[in-house]
C-alpha positions as CSV (number, residue, x, y, z in Angstrom):
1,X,56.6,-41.6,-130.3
2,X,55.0,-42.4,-133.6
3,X,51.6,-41.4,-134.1
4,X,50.0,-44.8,-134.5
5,X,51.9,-45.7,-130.7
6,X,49.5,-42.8,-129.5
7,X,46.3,-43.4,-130.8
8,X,45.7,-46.5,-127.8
9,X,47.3,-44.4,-125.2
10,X,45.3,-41.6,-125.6
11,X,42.0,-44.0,-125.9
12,X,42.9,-45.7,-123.1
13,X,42.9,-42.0,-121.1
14,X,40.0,-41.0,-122.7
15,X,37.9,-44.3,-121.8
16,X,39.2,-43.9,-118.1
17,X,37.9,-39.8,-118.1
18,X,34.9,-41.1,-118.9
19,X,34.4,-44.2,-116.4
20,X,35.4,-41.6,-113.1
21,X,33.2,-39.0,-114.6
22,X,30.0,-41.4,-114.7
23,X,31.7,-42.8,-110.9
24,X,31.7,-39.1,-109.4
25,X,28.0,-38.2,-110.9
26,X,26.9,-41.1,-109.7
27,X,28.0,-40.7,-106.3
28,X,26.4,-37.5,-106.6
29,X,30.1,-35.9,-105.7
30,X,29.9,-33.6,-109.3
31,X,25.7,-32.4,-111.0
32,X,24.6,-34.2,-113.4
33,X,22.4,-37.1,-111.7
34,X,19.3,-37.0,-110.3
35,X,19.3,-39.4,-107.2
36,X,15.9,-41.4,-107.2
37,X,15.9,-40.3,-103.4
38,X,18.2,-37.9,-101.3
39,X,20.2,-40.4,-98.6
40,X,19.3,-41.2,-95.0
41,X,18.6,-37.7,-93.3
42,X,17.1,-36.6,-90.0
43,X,15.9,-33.4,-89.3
44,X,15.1,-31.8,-86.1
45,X,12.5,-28.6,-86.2
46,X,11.7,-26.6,-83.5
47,X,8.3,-24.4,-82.6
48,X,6.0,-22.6,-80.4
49,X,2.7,-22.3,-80.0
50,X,1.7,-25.2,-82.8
51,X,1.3,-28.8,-81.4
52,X,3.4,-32.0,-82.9
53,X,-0.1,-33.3,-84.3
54,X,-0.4,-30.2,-86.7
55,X,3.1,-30.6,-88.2
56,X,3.3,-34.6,-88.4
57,X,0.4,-34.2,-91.1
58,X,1.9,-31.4,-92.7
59,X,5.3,-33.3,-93.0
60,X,3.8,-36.5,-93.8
61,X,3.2,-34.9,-97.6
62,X,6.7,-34.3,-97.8
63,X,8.5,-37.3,-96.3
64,X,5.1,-39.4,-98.5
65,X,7.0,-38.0,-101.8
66,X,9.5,-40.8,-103.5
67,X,12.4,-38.2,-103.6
68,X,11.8,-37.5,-99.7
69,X,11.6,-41.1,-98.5
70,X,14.6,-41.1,-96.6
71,X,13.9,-38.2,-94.7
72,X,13.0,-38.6,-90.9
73,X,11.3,-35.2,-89.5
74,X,11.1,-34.5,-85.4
75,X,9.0,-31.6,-84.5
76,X,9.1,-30.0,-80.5
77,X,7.2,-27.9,-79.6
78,X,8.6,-25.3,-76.6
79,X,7.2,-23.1,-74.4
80,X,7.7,-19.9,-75.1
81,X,9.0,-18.5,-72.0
82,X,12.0,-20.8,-72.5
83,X,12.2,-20.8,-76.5
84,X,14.5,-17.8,-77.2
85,X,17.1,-18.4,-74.4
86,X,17.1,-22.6,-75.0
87,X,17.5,-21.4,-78.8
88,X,20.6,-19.0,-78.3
89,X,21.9,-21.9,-75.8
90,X,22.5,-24.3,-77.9
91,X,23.4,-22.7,-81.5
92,X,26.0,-21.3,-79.7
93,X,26.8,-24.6,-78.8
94,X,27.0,-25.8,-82.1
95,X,23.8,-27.6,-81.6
96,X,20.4,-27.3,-81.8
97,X,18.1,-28.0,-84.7
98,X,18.1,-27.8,-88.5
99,X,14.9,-25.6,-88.9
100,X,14.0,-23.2,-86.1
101,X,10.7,-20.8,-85.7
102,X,11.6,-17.0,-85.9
103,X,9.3,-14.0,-84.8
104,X,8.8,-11.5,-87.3
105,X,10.7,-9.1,-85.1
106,X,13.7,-11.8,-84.6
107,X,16.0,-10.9,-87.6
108,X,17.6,-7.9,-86.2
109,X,19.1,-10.0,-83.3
110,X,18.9,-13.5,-85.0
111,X,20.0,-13.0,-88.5
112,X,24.1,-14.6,-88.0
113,X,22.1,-17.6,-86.6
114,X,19.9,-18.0,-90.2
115,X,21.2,-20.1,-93.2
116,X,19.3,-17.3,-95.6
117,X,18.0,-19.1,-99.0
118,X,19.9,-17.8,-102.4
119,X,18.2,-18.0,-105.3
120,X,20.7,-19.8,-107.3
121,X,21.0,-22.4,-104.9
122,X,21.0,-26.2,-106.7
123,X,17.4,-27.9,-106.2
124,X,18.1,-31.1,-105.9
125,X,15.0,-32.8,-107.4
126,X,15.0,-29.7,-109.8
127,X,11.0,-28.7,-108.8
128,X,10.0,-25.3,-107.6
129,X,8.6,-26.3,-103.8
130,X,7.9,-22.8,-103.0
131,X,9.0,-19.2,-103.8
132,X,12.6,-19.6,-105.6
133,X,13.7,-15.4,-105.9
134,X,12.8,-12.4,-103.3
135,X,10.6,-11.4,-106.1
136,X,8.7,-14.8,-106.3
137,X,8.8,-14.0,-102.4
138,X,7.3,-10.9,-102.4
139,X,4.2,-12.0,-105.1
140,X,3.2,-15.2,-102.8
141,X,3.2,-13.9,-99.3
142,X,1.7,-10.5,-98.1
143,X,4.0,-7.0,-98.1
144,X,5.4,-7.4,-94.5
145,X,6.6,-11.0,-94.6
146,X,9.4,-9.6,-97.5
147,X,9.7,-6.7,-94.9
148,X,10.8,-8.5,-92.3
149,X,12.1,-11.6,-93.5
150,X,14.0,-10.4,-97.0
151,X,17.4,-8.8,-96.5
152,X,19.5,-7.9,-99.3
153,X,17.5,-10.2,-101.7
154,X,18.1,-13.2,-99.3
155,X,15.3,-15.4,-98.0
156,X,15.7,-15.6,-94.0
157,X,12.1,-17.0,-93.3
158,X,9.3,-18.3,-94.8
159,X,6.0,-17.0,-92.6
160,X,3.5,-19.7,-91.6
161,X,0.9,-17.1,-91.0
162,X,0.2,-13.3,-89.9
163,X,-1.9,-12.0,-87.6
164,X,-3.0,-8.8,-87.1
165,X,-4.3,-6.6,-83.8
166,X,-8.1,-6.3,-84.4
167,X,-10.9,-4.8,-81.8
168,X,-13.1,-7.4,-80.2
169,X,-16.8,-6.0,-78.5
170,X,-19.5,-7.3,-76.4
171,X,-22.2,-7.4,-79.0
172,X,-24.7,-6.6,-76.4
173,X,-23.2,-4.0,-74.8
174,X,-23.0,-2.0,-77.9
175,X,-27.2,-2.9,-78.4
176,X,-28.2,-1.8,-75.3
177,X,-25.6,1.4,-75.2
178,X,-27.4,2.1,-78.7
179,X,-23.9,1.9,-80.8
180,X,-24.8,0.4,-84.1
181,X,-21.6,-0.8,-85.8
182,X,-18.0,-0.5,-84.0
183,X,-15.8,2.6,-84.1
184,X,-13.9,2.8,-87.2
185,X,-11.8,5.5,-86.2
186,X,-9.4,6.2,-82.9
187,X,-12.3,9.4,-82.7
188,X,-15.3,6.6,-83.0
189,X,-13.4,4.7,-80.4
190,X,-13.1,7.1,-77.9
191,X,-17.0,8.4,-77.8
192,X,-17.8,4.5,-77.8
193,X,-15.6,3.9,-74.7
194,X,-16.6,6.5,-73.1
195,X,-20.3,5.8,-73.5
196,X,-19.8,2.4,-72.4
197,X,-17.9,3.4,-69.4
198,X,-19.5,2.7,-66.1
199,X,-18.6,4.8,-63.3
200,X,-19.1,4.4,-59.2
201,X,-20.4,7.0,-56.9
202,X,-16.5,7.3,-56.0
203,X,-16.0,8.3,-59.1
204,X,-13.8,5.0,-60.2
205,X,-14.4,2.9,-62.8
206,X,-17.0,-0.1,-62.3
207,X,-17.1,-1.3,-65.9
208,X,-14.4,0.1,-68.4
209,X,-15.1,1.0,-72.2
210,X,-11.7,-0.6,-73.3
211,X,-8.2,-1.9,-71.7
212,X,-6.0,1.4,-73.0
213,X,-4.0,3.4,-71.7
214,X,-1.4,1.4,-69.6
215,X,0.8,-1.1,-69.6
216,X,-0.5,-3.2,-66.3
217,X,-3.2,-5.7,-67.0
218,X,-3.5,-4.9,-70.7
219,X,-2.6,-8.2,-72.6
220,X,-0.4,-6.8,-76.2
221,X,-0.5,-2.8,-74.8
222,X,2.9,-2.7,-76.3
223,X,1.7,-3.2,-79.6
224,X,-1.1,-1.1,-79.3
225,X,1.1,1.8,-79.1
226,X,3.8,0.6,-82.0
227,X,0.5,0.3,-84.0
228,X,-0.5,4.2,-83.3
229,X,3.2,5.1,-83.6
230,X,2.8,3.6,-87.1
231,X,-0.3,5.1,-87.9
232,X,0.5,8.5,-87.1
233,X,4.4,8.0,-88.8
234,X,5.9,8.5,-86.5
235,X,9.5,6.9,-87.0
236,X,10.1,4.5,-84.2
237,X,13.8,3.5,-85.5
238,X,14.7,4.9,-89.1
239,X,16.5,2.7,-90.9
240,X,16.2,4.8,-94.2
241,X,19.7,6.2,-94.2
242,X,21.5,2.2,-94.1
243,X,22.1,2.2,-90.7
244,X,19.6,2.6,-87.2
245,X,18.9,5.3,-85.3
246,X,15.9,5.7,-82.8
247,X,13.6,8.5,-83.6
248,X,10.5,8.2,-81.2
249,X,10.5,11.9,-80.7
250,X,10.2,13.2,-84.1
251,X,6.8,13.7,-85.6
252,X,3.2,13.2,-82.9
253,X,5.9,11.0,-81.0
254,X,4.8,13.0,-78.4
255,X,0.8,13.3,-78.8
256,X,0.3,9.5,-79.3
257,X,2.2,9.0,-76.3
258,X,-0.3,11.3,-74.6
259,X,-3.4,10.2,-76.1
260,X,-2.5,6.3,-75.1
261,X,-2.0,7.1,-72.0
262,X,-4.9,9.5,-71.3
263,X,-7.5,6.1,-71.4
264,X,-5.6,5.5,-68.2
265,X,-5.5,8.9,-66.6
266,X,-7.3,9.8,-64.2
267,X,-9.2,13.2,-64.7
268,X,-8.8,13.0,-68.1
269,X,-12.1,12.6,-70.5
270,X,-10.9,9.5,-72.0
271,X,-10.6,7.7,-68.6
272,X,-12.0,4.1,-68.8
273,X,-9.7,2.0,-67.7
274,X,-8.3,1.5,-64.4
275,X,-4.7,-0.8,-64.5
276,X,-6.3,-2.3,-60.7
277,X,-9.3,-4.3,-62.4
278,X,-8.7,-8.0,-63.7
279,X,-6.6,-8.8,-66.4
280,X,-7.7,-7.4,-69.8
281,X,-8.6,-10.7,-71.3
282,X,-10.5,-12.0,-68.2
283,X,-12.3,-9.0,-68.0
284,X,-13.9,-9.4,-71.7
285,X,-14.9,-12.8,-71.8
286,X,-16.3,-12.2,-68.7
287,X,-18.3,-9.3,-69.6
288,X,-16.7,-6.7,-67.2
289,X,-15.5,-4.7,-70.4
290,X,-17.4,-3.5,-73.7
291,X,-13.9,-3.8,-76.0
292,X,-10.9,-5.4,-76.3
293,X,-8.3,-4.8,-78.8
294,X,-6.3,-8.4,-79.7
295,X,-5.5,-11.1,-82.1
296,X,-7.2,-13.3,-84.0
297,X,-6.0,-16.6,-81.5
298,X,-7.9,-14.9,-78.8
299,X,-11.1,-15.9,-80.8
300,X,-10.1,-19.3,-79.1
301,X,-9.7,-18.4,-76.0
302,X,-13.2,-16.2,-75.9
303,X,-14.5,-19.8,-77.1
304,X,-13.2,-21.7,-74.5
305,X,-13.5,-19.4,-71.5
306,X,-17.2,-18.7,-72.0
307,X,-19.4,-20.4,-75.0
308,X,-21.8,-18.4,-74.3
309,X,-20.3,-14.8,-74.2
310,X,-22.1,-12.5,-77.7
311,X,-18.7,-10.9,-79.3
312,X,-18.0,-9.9,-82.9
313,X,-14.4,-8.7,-84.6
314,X,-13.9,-5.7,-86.3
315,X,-11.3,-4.3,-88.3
316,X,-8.8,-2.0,-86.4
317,X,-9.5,1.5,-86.0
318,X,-7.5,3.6,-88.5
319,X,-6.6,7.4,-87.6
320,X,-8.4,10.4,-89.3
321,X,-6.9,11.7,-92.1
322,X,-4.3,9.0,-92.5
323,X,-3.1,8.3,-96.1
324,X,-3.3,4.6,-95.6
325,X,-4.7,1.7,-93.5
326,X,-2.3,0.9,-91.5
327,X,-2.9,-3.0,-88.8
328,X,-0.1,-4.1,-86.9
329,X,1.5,-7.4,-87.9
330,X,2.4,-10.4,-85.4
331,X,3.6,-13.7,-86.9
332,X,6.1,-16.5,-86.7
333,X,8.3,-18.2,-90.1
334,X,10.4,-21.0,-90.7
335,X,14.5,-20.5,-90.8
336,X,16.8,-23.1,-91.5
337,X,20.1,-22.7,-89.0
338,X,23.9,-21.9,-90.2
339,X,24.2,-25.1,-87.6
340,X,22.6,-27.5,-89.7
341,X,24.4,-30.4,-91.7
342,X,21.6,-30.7,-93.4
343,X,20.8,-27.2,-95.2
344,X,20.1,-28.3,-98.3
345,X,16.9,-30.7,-97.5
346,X,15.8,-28.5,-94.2
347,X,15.4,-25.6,-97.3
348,X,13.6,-28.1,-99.4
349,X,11.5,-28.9,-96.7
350,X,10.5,-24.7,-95.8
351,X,10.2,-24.3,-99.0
352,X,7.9,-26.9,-99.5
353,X,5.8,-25.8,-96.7
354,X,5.2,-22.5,-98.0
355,X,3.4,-23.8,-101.2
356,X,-0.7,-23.2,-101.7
357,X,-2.1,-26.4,-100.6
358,X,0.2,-26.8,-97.9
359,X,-0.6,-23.8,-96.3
360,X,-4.5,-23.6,-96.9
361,X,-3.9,-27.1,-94.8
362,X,-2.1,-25.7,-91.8
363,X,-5.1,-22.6,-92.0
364,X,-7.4,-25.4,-91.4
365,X,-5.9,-27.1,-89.0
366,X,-4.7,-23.7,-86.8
367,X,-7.3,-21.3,-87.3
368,X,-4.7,-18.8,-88.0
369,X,-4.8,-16.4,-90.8
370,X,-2.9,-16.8,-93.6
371,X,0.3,-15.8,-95.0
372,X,-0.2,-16.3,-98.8
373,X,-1.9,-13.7,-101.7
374,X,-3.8,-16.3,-102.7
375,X,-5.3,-17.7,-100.1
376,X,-6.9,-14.7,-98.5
377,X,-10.5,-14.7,-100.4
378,X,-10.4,-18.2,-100.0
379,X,-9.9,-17.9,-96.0
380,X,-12.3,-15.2,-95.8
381,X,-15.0,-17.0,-96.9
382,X,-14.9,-20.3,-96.0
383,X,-13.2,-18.7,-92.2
384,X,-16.1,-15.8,-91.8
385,X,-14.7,-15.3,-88.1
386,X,-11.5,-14.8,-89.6
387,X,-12.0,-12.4,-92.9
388,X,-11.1,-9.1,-90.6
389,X,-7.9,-10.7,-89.5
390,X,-7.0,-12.4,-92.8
391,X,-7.7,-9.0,-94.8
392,X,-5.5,-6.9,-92.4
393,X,-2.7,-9.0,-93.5
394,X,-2.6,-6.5,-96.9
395,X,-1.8,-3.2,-94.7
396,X,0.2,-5.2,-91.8
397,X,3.2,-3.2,-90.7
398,X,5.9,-3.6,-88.6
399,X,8.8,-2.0,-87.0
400,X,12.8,-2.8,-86.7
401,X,13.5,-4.0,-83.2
402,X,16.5,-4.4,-81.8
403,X,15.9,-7.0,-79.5
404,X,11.9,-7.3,-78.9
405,X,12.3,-8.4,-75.4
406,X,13.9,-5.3,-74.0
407,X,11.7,-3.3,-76.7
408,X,9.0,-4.6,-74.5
409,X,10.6,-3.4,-71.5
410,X,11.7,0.3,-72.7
411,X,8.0,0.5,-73.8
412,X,6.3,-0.5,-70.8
413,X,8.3,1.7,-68.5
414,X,7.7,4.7,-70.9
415,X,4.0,4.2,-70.6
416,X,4.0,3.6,-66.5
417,X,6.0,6.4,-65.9
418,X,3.6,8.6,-67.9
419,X,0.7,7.0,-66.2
420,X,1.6,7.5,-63.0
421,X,2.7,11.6,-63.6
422,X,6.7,10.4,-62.6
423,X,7.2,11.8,-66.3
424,X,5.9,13.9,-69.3
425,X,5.2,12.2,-72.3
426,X,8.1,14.5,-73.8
427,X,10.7,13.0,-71.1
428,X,9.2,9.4,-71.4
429,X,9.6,9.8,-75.5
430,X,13.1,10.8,-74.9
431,X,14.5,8.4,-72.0
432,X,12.9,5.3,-74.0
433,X,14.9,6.7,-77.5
434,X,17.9,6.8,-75.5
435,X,17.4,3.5,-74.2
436,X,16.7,1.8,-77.8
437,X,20.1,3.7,-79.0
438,X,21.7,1.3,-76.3
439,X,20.1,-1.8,-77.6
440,X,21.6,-0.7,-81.5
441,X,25.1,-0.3,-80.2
C-alpha cells in the first residue's frame, strides 16, 4: 500500500486512540481525571463508647466538602458486651460495615479482618487528609499508637485517643492523714495506703488505702498488673525474636506477682483492701476509700455519682530505680474492613479524621485525651483535669495479646489463686504462661 494510502488510515487510528482515551479517563476507568465529586456512596461505621451526636458533627466536615458530597455516613454505636462477637459475626459473613472501632490490643486477633492503608495508595482528590507513610504516622500520633497499630509499615488503625491508668485520691483524706502531695513511687504508695488504712477491732478492714491486690471488685486490676509487669520489664510475651512466646516468668515475674497481691493478703503489711467491700469505683466516689487507680473517663463518672466528692489526679506511680516512665496505654482507632466495597473513600474518611482540627474537635466534644503530638500542650491547658492523662500518652506502653478477652481471664485466675494461698506466685506465673502459649497456637 503506497504511502500516501496510509497517512488517513493511520490518522483515522490515531484520532480514535485518542477519543476512548479521553472516554476511559473520563469515566474515571484509567488516572488522569479528577472527578468534581466521588459517585453516590454509603458508608456504614461502627463504635463503642462514643454516641451518634459526637460523630454526625465530626462527619458533617467531611461529607460538607464539594469532593465528599455524595457521601452518606451511618454511625452505630454498640454496647460493648456485644461489639466483638456481633463484629466477628458478620465479617465472617461477608457483612458488616466499611469502618469498624479496634482496641489497641485487637490486632493480634483482628488483623485478616483490616484493609491496612499503603502508602502508595491513589488519593483520589490528591490532598494529604491525614498521615500518608508509617513515618508520617509515627510523627503525628504518640509512640504506642505506631506500636500497636503499624505492622510491617502498614497503617491498620488510626487512634481517636489514648488514655492512660492514672491514681485518683480523696483530697481530704490525704489533709487530714497529713500526706501532702500523692505517692510518686509504688514505695510512696504503699506508706500512703497504709496510713490511710482504717482497721476494726476484728482486725478487718473498715476503710481501705487503695483497691490492689485482687482481682474481685477492683475495676481495671488487670491492667494494674500488665502496667507493673511493664515497669519492672518483665517480658509478658516477647515478640523480639519474629515470632511469640510467653515469658511471664523471666525477670521479677515472680516478685510483682507477689507484691500485687500482698495489698490483698491478709497478714501481710500492705493489707488494705479486702475483695468483700463494694466495688472499687463505688467505694471512692463514695468516700469509703482514700485511692483509686483508673482512667481518665472515670473523671465523669466521679462527676456524676457525687458533685460534691474533693478528688484530684495524679500521674501514675513509677517504680524506684526504673530507667524510664513507664503509664499503661488504653485506647480505641478507626480500621477500615477487607469487607468493604467502599475501601477507598472509608480510608479517605479515617484519614481525614485523624487531622489537627478534627481531632482537637472530638477532644472537646469527649473529654478524652488526645492522640496527636500536637495537641497535647494544647489539651493540657485548656483541659487542666486532663494534663496528667494527656501527658502519660508520651510513656504509654502496651503489651501483645493474643486475644484480650481470655488475657483477662488467664490474669484474673493467676491473681485469685494467689490470693486465696491455692498457689504460689511461682506456680501462678507459670500455669498463666502456659495458658497464653495456648492462646498463640
Amino acid at each position: 500500500m503506497s504511502r500516501n494510502k496510509l497517512l488517513p488510515i493511520i490518522l483515522i487510528l490515531f484520532v480514535v486512540g485518542i477519543v476512548t482515551v479521553l472516554v476511559l479517563i473520563l469515566l474515571d476507568v484509567i488516572p488522569g481525571r479528577k472527578p468534581s465529586r466521588i459517585p453516590k456512596t454509603t458508608l456504614e461505621v461502627w463504635g463503642v463508647f462514643d454516641d451518634r451526636t459526637t460523630f454526625e458533627a465530626l462527619f458533617g466536615g467531611f461529607i460538607g466538602q464539594e469532593f465528599y458530597k455524595n457521601v452518606t455516613i451511618n454511625y452505630s454505636e454498640k454496647f460493648i458486651d456485644e461489639y466483638e462477637d456481633d463484629l466477628i459475626n458478620t465479617l465472617a459473613e461477608g457483612r458488616g460495615p466499611d469502618i469498624f472501632m479496634i482496641h489497641n490490643t485487637w490486632l493480634p486477633k483482628h488483623r485478616s479482618k483490616i484493609d491496612p492503608w499503603l502508602q502508595d495508595e491513589i488519593i483520589w482528590n490528591g490532598s494529604l487528609l491525614g498521615p500518608v507513610s508509617a513515618r508520617d504516622y509515627q510523627i503525628t500520633f504518640v509512640d504506642v499508637a505506631s506500636n500497636d497499630f503499624v505492622r510491617n509499615q502498614r497503617i491498620y488503625a488510626f487512634p481517636l485517643y489514648i488514655d492512660t491508668l492514672a491514681l485518683f485520691y480523696n483530697k481530704d483524706m490525704f489533709n487530714t492523714a497529713g500526706i501532702p502531695e500523692p505517692p510518686r513511687t509504688w514505695k510512696e504508695l504503699e506508706e500512703a495506703a497504709r496510713t490511710l488504712t482504717r482497721y476494726g477491732a476484728d482486725g478487718r478492714i473498715a476503710r481501705p488505702g487503695i483497691p490492689l491486690g485482687s482481682a474481685v471488685n477492683i475495676n481495671r486490676s488487670t491492667d494494674i498488673l500488665s502496667l507493673l509487669f511493664l515497669q519492672n520489664e518483665v517480658p509478658i510475651i516477647d515478640t523480639t525474636t519474629g515470632g511469640a512466646k510467653p515469658t511471664l516468668s523471666r525477670g521479677k515475674g515472680v516478685e510483682v506477682l507477689d507484691f500485687y497481691t500482698s495489698f490483698a493478703k491478709s497478714g501481710s503489711t500492705n493489707y488494705v483492701w479486702d475483695p468483700s467491700v463494694s466495688y472499687s469505683i463505688d467505694s471512692f466516689y463514695q468516700g469509703e476509700t482514700a485511692m483509686m487507680i483508673n482512667y481518665s473517663h472515670h473523671i465523669q463518672t466521679l462527676e456524676e455519682k457525687n458533685p460534691h466528692f474533693r478528688f484530684d489526679v495524679a500521674s501514675i506511680p513509677q517504680s524506684l530505680g526504673g530507667t524510664k516512665d513507664i503509664s499503661y496505654a488504653n485506647f480505641w482507632g478507626f480500621a477500615v474492613s477487607k469487607n468493604s466495597e467502599n475501601k477507598k473513600v472509608a480510608h479517605e474518611l479515617i484519614r481525614w479524621m485523624s487531622q489537627k482540627d478534627v481531632l482537637e474537635q472530638y477532644a472537646e466534644l469527649t473529654r478524652k485525651p488526645t492522640s496527636r503530638r500536637d495537641l497535647i500542650l494544647w489539651q493540657g491547658v485548656n483541659y487542666p483535669e486532663l494534663e496528667v492523662f494527656v501527658r502519660q500518652t508520651l510513656t504509654a506502653e502496651s503489651w501483645y495479646q493474643p486475644d484480650q478477652r481470655r488475657v483477662e481471664t488467664v490474669f484474673e485466675d493467676m491473681i485469685e489463686s494467689v490470693v486465696s494461698g491455692e498457689r504460689s506466685p511461682r506456680e501462678a506465673l507459670q500455669k498463666a504462661e502456659n495458658e497464653l502459649g495456648l492462646l498463640i497456637r
